[in-house]
C-alpha positions, 0 to 999 in steps of 0.5 A: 694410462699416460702416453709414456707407459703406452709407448713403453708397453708397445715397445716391450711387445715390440721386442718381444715379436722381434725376439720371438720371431728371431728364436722361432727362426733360429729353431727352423734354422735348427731343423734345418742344419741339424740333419745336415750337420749330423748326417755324415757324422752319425754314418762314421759312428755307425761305421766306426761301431760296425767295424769296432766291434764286428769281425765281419765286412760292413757296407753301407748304401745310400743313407739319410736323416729325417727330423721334421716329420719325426720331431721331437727325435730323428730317424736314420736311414740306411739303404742296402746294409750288408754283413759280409764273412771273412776266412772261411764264409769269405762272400758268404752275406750273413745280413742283407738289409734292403732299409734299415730305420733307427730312430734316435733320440734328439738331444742325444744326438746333439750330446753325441757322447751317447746315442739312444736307439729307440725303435729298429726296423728291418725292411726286406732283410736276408738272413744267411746263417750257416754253421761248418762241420767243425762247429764254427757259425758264421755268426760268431763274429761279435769281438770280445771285450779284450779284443776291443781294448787291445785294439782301441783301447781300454777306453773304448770298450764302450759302444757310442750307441745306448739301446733304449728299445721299445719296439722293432719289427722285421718286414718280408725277410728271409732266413736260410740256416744251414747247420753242418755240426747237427745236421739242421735246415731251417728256411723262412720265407716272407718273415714278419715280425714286431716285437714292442716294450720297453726292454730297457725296464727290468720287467717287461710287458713284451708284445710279439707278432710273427707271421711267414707264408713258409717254414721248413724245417729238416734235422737228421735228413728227415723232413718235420715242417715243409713249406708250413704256413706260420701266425704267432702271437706270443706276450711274455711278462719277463722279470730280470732280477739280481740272480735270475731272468724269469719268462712268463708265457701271457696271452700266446697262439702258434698256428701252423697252417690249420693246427692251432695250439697255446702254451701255459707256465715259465721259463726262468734262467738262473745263475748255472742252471734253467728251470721251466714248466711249460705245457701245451694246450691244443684243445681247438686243433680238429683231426683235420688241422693235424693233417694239414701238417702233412704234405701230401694231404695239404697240397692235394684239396685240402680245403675240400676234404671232410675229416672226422673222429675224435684227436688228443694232443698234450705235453708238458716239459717241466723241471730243470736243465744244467749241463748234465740234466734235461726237463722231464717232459711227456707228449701224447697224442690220440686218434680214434674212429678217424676217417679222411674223404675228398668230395670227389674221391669214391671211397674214405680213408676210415678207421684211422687210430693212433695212439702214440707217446714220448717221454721221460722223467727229467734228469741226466739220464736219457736212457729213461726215454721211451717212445712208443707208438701202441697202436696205427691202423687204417683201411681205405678201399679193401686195403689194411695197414697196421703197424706198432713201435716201442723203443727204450733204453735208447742210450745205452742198449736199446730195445726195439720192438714194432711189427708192420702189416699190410697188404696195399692194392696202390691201384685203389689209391686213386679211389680216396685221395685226388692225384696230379694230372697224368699220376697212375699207380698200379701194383700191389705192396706186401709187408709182414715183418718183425723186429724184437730184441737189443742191439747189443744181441747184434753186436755179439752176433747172438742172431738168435736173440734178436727177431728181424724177419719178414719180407716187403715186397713189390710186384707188378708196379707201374707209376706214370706221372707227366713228370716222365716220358714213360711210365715207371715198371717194377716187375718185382722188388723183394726185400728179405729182413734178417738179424744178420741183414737187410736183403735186395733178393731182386729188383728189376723193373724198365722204363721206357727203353730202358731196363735195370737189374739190382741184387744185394744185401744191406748189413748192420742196418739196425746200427747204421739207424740207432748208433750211427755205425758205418752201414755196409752194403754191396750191390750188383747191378745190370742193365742191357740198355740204360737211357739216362737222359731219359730217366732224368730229363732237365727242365726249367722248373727244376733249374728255377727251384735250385736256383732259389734254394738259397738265399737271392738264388745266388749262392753257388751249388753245393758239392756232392758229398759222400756220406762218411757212414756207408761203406757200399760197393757197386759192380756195376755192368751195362751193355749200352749206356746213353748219357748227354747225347752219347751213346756208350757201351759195355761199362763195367767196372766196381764203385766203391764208397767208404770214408767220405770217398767214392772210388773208381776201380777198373771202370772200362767203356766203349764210347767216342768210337774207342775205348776208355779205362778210368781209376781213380778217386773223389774225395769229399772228405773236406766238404768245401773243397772236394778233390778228385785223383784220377788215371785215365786210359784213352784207346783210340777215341775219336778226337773231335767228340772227346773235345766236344763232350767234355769240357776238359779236354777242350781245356788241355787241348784247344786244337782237337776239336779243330781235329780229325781223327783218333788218338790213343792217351794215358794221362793222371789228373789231381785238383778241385772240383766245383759243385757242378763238377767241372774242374777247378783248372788251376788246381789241376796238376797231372801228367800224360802221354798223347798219340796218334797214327794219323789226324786231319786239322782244319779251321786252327787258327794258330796253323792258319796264321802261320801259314800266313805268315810264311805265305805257304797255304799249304799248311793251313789244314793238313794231315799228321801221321804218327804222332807222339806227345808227353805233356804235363801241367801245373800252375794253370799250364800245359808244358810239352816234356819233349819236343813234339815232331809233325809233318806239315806237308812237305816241311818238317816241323818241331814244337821245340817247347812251350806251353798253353794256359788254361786261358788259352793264352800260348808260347810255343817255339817251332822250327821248321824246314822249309822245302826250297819248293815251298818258298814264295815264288816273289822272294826265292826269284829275288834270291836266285837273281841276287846269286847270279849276278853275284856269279859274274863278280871276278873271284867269287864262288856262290852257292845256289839256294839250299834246297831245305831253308831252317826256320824258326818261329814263335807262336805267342798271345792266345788260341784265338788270336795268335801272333807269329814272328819268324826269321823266315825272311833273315834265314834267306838273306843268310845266304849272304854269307857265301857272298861274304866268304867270297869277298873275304878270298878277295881282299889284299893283306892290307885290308887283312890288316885293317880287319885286324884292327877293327877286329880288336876294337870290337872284341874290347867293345863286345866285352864291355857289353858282356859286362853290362848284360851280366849286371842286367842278369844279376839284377834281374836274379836279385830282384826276383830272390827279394821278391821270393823271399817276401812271399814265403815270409808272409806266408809263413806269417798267414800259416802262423796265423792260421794254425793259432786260430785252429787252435783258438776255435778248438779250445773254445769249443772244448771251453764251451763244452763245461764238464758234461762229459758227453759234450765234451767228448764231441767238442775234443773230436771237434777241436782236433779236427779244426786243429788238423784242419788249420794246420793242414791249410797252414801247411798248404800255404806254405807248399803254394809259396815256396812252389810260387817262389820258385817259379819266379826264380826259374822265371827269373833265370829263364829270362836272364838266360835270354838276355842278349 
């Protein structure tokens, strides 16, 4: 090879290194700058995706893009994602992600036309689910198609992002589901999940694990999954084709807590209608794993238990559903010779059977379903329970027919199962009742029809338990069955201190349980002493559970509802009554709850040294904002407990617990209150009168500031007598109606008007009439020798000082820190005026005439300011109507809206609801009452903006009025 062609060679891999070296540096270059460049931009994407289609608040923490690690795609991070509700579930947080990674293909991002999302994964997430009355879900919040063309346009309905996953997973999350409409609660906590295949393919070998340390679950007030630990494993073949999505159940187990079951069969969706056949194997699940699922057995030594004897579980659901047909579907399950024993316990729970089952044939007509339960019998310790059930034609008439037997020694409960530290029971429970016939017997009142009979009775019980300061004592509680009504033939029973006496009778029970009918009770209870404070004793366990009944624990209280199908009334008499630290007696009165309302007739009680009437209504029949409207009776109370033990009180009157004394009142009260019963203070509206003969203040910081100011102690603390105040507030204020008239000491005084907020902020006008006695020393001195020396001047006639001085004053700023401006000190030099008249009797007729001119000069200068301050006036008129205007404008634009979203929501619910006929019945009662709703708050906007309207009016003028 010559020397030439080396030199060649070498310079060719010469240039090769450089420019490979030079594109190796360039792609590291690249690596580099990629997750800068995009870093920013794939967060606008997100957020301008978020807010496009979502109709919800979206925020976003701390976020960040990693390449090398994860080369050749890209993960994006964000930390701190939240999904916040509008309207209606304003702060309620749908999502909160503490990190959420999506890994995103590479040369997507670079194409940035089209983003693909491989992989998702959620880390800590929280999940609020909630669902109103009204049938609105906190989770609709996915804009429509039209709705995102009319705002972005028609080029914009597609998303930037392209979902290419192969797999997700969800680690430690949480879900709280609270469904108003149906009446379901559903919590999960510490969920982990994955689900991995490729769900861009149109069939899929899909892959699921799920696991959670708890799973409770409520429907209808009764308890089905409570705090149940969860493990699934679920593999689904799933076949979407040109008319239908079939779901194919491969390799599966659910385990909830010991119970462990599998399903076989399909689930396919077509085009109108689903089709399914879906069997439940539950071949491995023991006796003993059945219990499990019951509490009381779970959390008691379970794993220590022996069970035996033989158990059955199957079911299938099979058929097709539609909007008119539901899959037939047959559960059964089988007990025999079953038997529980705890190792330390000396005697079993033995002979345990129980044959039940459910199920109907499929089709649109539910009244094919018959439940039954033949048989349930058990013995533990001498004692036997029995009991059967068979109910059909549920829909349209139903047949119920059950007897229950038993004759229970509670004392021997101890004998077969562990209790808790300090539980006793003692007593013995008796029941022989019978039920057999149709409800449509009790409808047309043919008793004779329908057999309900039997007694279930309760004599000599006592339950003690570490929970309560004294044990529990129920002497006899007797409950008498009949066609006609469930009978309260007595209760009595102590505890501790305290004793209680019940009488009463429970009607259309057997329609209050199988039609949802209204159920009426009227009661009479009794009670010569009754210590509430003892009966319910706050501890830190029970604030530390209800503060995580919802999700982070931050969500506040919910209201205490009045069930709208009990239609109850209570008399009610108790001698002596100790509840939060007060001491009452002689309350009587009649509580009655009907329609979502509990209503106060006639309430009287002796407490706070006086006594005390009370009328008056709350009504929760809109669940979220629940309102009260009360008359209240206050005769002769000691001032100073009232403000110390209710809150309230403190609000309307911040000087009484610097008070003394008893007052007497009558006073209304309307507005919102919040879960914990406090009021909402400036929803209140109301009006009252206040007196009293005779009251002590001391320590009030407004009374002690004016003293100051006048530089009179003797005011700072003081006796009134015979006062008399009218009052009414609104808008957050308290307004004196008519001047309010006191003595303070030797001085006259009057709260002219004014008003204190619920923040405590004041504006009061006084005057007063200042005793010549009363004035300081130093000043009246000054004034006294200014008047003498006047006296020496030839010609002039002074009087001596008044022996009353008119004051006026205003009390402004807060409760607290009160501020003080008096003329005080203007009105004594006032007097000046005597010497002034004397002057004038001095003067010759050429000074008369200068004063004339002087006179003219200032009448034409004093009219040129008039001029000006009517302007002032005007503007400030003016700029307040604009200001007027504009607010009821754009209320009426809000309510406007409001009512076209009620109506919106209530046809989309009637929309959804198809032609079943029953479905949509209830979406029609739905809709009218979202429309009832809408309009309701449409109206109560418009109220609050022309009240608000006119307030900055009567300000506005009130203001132009003072203008000087």
């Amino acid at each position: 090879m010559t020397e030439k062609n080396q030199t060649k060679k070498k310079s060719i891999v010469k240039r090769l290194l450089k420019w490979s070296g030079v594109s190796l540096l360039l792609i590291v270059v690249a690596l580099i700058l990629v997750p800068i460049l995009f870093k920013d931009q794939l967060k606008d994407i997100a957020l301008q995706e978020a807010n496009k289609m979502l109709k919800a608040d979206v925020a976003l923490g701390d976020f960040d893009l990693t390449f090398f690690s994860t080369f050749p795609n890209m993960v994006l991070e964000f930390e701190n994602v939240s999904i916040t509700g509008r309207d209606q579930f304003e702060g309620v947080q749908l999502m909160n992600i503490k990190k959420f990674e999506a890994n995103l293909g590479f040369w997507s991002v670079i194409a940035g036309d089209n983003i693909e999302i491989g992989t998702i994964r959620l880390v800590e997430p929280k999940f609020d689910v909630r669902v109103l009355q009204s049938g609105v879900a906190n989770y609709d919040i996915m804009k429509t198609e039209e709705e995102i063309s009319e705002e972005y346009g028609e080029e914009e309905t597609e998303s930037a992002f392209n979902l290419t996953l192969t797999g997700y997973s969800i680690e430690n999350g949480y879900v709280y589901y609270k469904d108003e409409l149906s009446n379901m609660f559903a919590e999960i906590v510490n969920l982990n999940h994955t689900g991995k295949g490729d769900l861009s393919a149109d069939v899929i070998d899909f892959e699921t694990v799920t696991s959670s340390d708890e799973l409770t679950y409520e429907m209808d007030g009764i308890s089905y999954l409570s705090e149940v630990k969860l493990d699934f494993v679920m593999n689904l073949l799933m076949e979407f084709k040109e008319g239908s999505d079939k779901y194919t159940l491969k390799e599966n187990e659910l385990q909830l807590n010991a119970v462990k079951m599998s399903f076989d069969g399909y689930y396919e969706m077509f085009d109108g209608y689903d089709d399914m056949d879906i069997s439940l194997n539950a071949e491995k699940a023991t006796f003993k794993d059945l219990l499990s699922l019951i509490p009381a057995f779970y959390h008691s030594g379970y794993e220590g238990m022996i069970a035996s004897g033989s158990m059955a579980l199957t079911g299938k659901v099979s058929g097709k559903m539609d909007e008119k047909n539901l899959p037939a579907w047959d559960f059964k399950t089988d007990i025999s010779a079953a038997s529980i024993n705890y190792p330390d316990a000396p005697a079993a729970i033995e002979k345990i059977t129980l044959f039940a089952s459910s199920n109907f044939p499929g089709g649109e007509d539910l009244d094919k379903m018959v439940l039954e339960v033949s048989k349930f019998h058990a013995e533990f310790a001498g004692n036997e329970m029995d009991m059967n059930l068979l109910m059909r034609n549920p829909m349209s008439d139903p047949y119920l027919k059950s007897h229950i037997l038993a004759n229970v020694d509670l004392s021997k409960i101890g004998q077969v199962m562990p209790l808790a530290e300090g539980e006793t029971y003692n007593g013995v429970l008796t029941s022989d009742l019978s039920i057999d016939g149709r409800i449509s017997a009790l409808e047309r009142e043919d008793y004779e029809a329908f057999k309900a009979e039997g007694v279930l009775e309760l004599a000599d019980f006592r339950y003690g338990s570490g929970d309560f300061p004294d044990p529990i004592d129920v002497s006899v509680m007797r409950f008498l069955f009949s066609p006609q009504a469930l009978k309260l033939d007595n209760l009595e029973g102590k505890m501790g201190a305290s004793d209680f006496q019940m009488k009463g009778d429970v009607e259309n029970y057997m329609g209050y349980v199988f039609r949802d009918e209204p159920l009426k009770g009227n009661f009479n209870f009794n009670s010569a002493n009754l210590d509430l404070d003892a009966l319910m004793p706050t501890s830190e366990e029970t604030e530390t559970a209800d503060a995580s009944a919802s999700p982070e624990g931050t969500e506040e209280a919910e209201p205490l509802l009045i069930p709208g199908n009990i239609d109850f009334g209570l008399s009610t008499t108790i001698g002596k009554l100790a509840y939060d630290g007060m001491v009452i007696n002689d309350v009587k009165g009649q509580v009655t709850l009907k329609d979502e309302i509990a209503s106060l007739d006639n309430l009287t009680m002796k407490a706070l040294d006086g006594e005390i009437g009370l009328n008056g209504k709350y009504n929760t029949q809109n669940h979220q904002e629940p309102k009260f409207d009360f008359a209240y009776k206050l005769n002769e109370v000691d001032i100073n407990q009232l403000a110390t033990n209710f809150v309230t009180i403190d609000k309307l009157a911040p000087i009484a617990k610097y008070a003394q004394g008893k007052v007497s009142s009558d006073f209304t009260m309307t507005g919102e209150l919040k879960p914990d019963f406090e009021p909402v203070y400036n929803s209140l509206t109301g009006a009252g009168t206040l007196s009293t003969k005779e009251v002590q203040i001391a320590g009030f910081k407004p009374i002690e500031r004016l003293s100051e100011v006048l530089d009179i102690d003797e005011i700072k603390n003081g006796t009134f007598k015979n006062i008399r105040s009218s009052f009414e507030f609104s808008d957050g204020k308290i307004n004196l109606k008519e001047p309010l008239n006191v003595k303070m000491g030797q001085i006259n005084a009057s709260v002219v008007d004014g008003y204190t907020t619920f923040e405590q902020a004041i504006d009061y006008r006084l005057k007063l009439d200042v005793p010549k006695s009363y004035v300081p020393k130093g000043i009246l001195d000054a004034a006294e020798k200014a008047v003498a020396a006047a006296q020496k001047i030839p010609g002039f006639k002074m009087k001596e000082l008044p022996a009353v001085i008119p004051v006026n004053a205003l009390l402004t700023n807060t409760v607290t820190d009160p501020k003080i401006q008096t003329d005080f000190k203007e009105q004594l030099m006032a007097l000046g005026g005597d010497m002034k008249d004397a002057v004038k009797d001095l003067v010759n007729e050429k000074v008369e005439e200068l004063k004339d001119t002087v006179k003219a000069v200032i009448d034409d200068k004093i009219e040129d300011v008039n001029a000006e301050l009517q302007k002032r006036k005007q503007k400030l008129i003016d700029d307040a109507q604009k200001q007027a205007d504009k607010l009821v404008a754009d209320a009426k634009v809000l309510a406007d809206k409001t009512r076209s979203e009620g109506e919106i929501n209530g046809q989309r619910l009637i929309d959804q609801a198809g032609s079943n006929p029953l479905k949509l019945k209830a979406a029609e009662i739905s809709a009218n009452k979202i429309r009832s709703e809408a309009n309701d708050k449409a109206n109560k906007i418009e109220t609050e903006a022309q009240k608000r309207a006119d307030q900055i009016m009567a300000e506005a003028r009130a203001k132009a009025d003072k203008l000087e």
